[in-house]
MIZA-790448 format. One record per residue (C-alpha): residue in three letters; chain; y, z, x. Coordinates in Angstrom, 2 decimals. Layout:
<nodes>
   residu   chaine     north        up      east
      ALA        A         Y         Z         X
...
</nodes>
This chain:
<nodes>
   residu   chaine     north        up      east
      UNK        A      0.00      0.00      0.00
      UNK        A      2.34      0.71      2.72
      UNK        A      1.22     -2.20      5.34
      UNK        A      3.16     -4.75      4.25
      UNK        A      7.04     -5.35      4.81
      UNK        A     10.34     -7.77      4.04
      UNK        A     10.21    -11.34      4.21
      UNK        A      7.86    -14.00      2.52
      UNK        A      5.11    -11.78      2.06
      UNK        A      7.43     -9.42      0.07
      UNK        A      6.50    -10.86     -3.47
      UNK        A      2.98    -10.82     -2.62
      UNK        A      3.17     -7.52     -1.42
      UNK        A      4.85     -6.34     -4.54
      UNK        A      1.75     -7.22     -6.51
      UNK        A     -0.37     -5.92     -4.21
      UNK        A      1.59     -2.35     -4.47
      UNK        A      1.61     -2.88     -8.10
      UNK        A     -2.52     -3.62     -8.56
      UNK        A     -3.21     -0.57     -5.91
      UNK        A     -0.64      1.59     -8.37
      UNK        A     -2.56      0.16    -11.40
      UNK        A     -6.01      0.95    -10.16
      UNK        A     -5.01      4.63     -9.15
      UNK        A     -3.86      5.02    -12.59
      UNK        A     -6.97      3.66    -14.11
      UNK        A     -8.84      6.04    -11.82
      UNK        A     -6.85      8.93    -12.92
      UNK        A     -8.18      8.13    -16.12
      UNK        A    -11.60      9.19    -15.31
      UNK        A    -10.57     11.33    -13.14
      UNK        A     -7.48     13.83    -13.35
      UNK        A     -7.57     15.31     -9.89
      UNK        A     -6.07     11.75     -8.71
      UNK        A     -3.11     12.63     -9.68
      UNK        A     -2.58     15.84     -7.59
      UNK        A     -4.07     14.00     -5.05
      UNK        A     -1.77     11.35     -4.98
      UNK        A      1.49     13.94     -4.96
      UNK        A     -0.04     15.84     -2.52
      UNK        A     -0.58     12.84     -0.15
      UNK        A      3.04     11.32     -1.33
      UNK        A      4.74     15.18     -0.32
      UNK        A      3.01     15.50      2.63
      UNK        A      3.21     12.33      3.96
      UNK        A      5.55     11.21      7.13
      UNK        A      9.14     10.42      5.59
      UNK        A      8.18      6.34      6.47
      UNK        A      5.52      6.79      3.82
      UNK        A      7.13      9.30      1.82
      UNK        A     10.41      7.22      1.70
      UNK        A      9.10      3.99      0.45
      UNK        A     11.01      2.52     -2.80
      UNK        A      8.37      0.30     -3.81
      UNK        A      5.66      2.38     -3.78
      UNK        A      7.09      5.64     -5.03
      UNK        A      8.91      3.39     -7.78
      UNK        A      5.76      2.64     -8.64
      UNK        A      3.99      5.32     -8.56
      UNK        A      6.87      6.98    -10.48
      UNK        A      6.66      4.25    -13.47
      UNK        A      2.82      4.90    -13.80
      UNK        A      3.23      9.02    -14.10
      UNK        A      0.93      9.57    -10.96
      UNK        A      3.72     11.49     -9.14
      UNK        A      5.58     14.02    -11.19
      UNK        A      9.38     13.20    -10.53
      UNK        A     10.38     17.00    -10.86
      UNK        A      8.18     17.80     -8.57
      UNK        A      8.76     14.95     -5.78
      UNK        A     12.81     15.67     -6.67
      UNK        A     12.98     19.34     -6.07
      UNK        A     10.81     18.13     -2.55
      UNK        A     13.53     15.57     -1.08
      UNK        A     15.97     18.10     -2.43
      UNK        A     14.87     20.80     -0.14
      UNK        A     14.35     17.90      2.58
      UNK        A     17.82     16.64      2.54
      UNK        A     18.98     19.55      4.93
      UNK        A     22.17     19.91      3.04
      UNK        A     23.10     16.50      4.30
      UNK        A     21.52     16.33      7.69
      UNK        A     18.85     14.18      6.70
      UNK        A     20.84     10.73      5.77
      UNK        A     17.27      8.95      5.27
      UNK        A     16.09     11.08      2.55
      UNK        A     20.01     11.01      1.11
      UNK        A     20.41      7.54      0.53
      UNK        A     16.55      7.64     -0.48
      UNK        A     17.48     10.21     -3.21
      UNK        A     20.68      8.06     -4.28
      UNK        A     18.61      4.75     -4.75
      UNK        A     15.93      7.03     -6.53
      UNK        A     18.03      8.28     -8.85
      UNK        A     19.43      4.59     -9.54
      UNK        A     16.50      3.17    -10.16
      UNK        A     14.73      5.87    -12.39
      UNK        A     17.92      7.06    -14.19
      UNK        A     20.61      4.71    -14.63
      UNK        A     18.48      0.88    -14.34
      UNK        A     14.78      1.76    -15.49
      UNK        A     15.53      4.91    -16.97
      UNK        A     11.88      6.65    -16.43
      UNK        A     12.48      9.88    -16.44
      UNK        A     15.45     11.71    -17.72
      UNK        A     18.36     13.95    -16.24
      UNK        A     16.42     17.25    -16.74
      UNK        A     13.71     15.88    -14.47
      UNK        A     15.82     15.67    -11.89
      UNK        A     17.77     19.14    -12.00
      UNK        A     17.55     19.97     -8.41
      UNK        A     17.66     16.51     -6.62
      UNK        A     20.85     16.16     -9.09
      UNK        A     22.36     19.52     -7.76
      UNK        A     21.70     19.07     -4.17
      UNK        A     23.65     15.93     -4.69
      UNK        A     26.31     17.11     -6.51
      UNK        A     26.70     19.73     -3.79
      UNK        A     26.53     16.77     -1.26
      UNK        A     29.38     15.27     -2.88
      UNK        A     31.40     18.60     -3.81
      UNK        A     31.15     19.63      0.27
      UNK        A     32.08     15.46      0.91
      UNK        A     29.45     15.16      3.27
      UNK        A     28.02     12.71      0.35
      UNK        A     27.42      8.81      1.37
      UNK        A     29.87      6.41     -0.17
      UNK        A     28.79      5.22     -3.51
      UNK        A     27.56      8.60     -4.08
      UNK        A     30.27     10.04     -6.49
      UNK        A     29.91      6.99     -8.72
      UNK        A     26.12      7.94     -9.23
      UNK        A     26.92     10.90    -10.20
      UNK        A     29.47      9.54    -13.01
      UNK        A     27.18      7.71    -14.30
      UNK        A     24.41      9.89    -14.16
      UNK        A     26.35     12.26    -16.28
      UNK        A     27.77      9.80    -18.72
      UNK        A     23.94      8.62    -19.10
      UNK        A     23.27     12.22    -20.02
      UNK        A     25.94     12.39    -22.79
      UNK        A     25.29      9.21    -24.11
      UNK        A     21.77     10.54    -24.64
      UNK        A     22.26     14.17    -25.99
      UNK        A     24.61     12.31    -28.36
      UNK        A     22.01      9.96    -29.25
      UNK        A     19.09     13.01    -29.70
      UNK        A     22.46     14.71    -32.06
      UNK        A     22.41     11.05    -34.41
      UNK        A     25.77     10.14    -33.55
      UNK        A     28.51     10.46    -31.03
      UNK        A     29.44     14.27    -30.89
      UNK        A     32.60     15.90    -32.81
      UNK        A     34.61     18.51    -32.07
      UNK        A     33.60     21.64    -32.61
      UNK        A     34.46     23.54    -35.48
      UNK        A     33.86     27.45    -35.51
      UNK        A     31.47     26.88    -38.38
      UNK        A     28.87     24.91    -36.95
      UNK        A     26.45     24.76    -34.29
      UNK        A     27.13     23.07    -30.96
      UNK        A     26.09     19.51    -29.84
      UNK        A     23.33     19.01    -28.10
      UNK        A     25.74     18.26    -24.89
      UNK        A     27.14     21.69    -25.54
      UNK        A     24.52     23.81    -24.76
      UNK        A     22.26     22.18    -22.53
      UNK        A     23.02     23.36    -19.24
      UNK        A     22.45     20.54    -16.62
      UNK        A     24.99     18.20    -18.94
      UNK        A     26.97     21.45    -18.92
      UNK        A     26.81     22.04    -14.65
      UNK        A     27.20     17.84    -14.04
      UNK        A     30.18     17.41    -16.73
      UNK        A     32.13     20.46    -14.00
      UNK        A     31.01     19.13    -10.83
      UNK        A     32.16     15.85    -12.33
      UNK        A     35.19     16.98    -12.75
      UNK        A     35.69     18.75     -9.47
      UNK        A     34.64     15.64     -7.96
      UNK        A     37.00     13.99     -9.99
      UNK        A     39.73     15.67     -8.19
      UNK        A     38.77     16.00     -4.79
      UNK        A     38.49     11.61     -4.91
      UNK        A     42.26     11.36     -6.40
      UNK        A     44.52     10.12     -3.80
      UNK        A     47.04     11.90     -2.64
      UNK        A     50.69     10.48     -3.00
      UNK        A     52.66      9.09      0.13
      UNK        A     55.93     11.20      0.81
</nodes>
C-alpha cells in the first residue's frame, strides 16, 4: 500500500491503495480484530507511513481507522508546532475529511481541532491555517443549524438554546475564531 509514489504510476497506484483498503474492510467483516489491528499498525507506524494522505484517506473513508482516535494521536505528535510534517499533515486531514469529503464530523476531531486552534492562537500556525479553521467552524454551524431544522434565531428567554448554543466544541471554535480574527487584522500605518 505504501510502495508506490508520484508520477505515472500514481493513478494505478490509487486503485491499488483503494482494492488493498477494500479487501481489509471486507476482512474486517469476518473478522473485527482487523480493525484494531490496522490502527494499531497506522499509530505506530514511522511518520512516512503514518503520514500518507492516500492511504489514511482511505482507510479513513472505509471506518478501519477511528478518526478520534488517529486525531487525538497527531495531536499529541505535533509537539506544539515543532513537528511541521505532522502540522501540515493534520491541516490537509482536516480538509479533506471535514470541509471536501466531509467523513467524519467536527466532534471527531475535538483535539486535533484544539491543538490547531492553539497553533494558530500562539501564530506558530502554517499559512492557510487560520482559513481552515473558519471554515471548519462555519461547517459546524451550518450543521448544528441544519440538526435544529432551520437557520438558528435569537434567543429568547423562553426557549431552549440552539443546538450551536450549547454544544461546546462549536462553542470553544466560534471564540478562538474570533481571537484569531483579531490577532490576523492589520494594523494601520501611522
Amino acid at each position: 500500500m505504501y510502495e508506490a509514489r508520484g508520477g505515472a504510476a500514481s493513478a494505478g497506484a490509487r486503485l491499488h491503495t483503494q482494492v488493498d483498503v477494500q479487501l481489509i474492510a471486507r476482512i474486517h467483516s469476518v473478522c473485527n480484530k482487523v480493525a484494531r489491528f490496522v490502527s494499531d499498525m497506522v499509530l505506530y507506524s514511522d511518520d512516512e507511513r503514518k503520514l500518507n494522505r492516500e492511504v489514511i484517506f482511505a482507510l479513513l473513508g472505509a471506518q478501519m481507522l477511528h478518526m478520534a482516535e488517529f486525531g487525538a494521536h497527531l495531536a499529541k505528535q505535533m509537539d506544539g508546532g515543532r513537528n511541521g510534517a505532522v502540522v501540515s499533515f493534520s491541516m490537509a486531514l482536516i480538509r479533506h475529511c471535514l470541509l471536501d469529503e466531509r467523513t467524519v464530523i467536527a466532534s471527531d476531531c475535538k483535539e486535533l481541532l484544539t491543538a490547531l486552534a492553539q497553533l494558530a492562537q500562539a501564530g506558530q500556525g502554517p499559512e492557510g491555517l487560520v482559513p481552515i479553521l473558519e471554515q471548519v467552524h462555519a461547517t459546524a454551524l451550518a450543521a448544528a443549524a441544519a440538526a435544529g431544522g432551520a437557520m438558528p434565531k435569537p434567543a429568547a428567554p423562553s426557549r431552549k438554546a440552539a443546538p450551536e448554543e450549547t454544544d461546546p466544541l462549536v462553542l470553544r471554535m466560534r471564540e478562538q475564531v474570533a481571537l484569531l480574527r483579531v490577532r490576523v487584522q492589520p494594523q494601520p500605518q501611522p
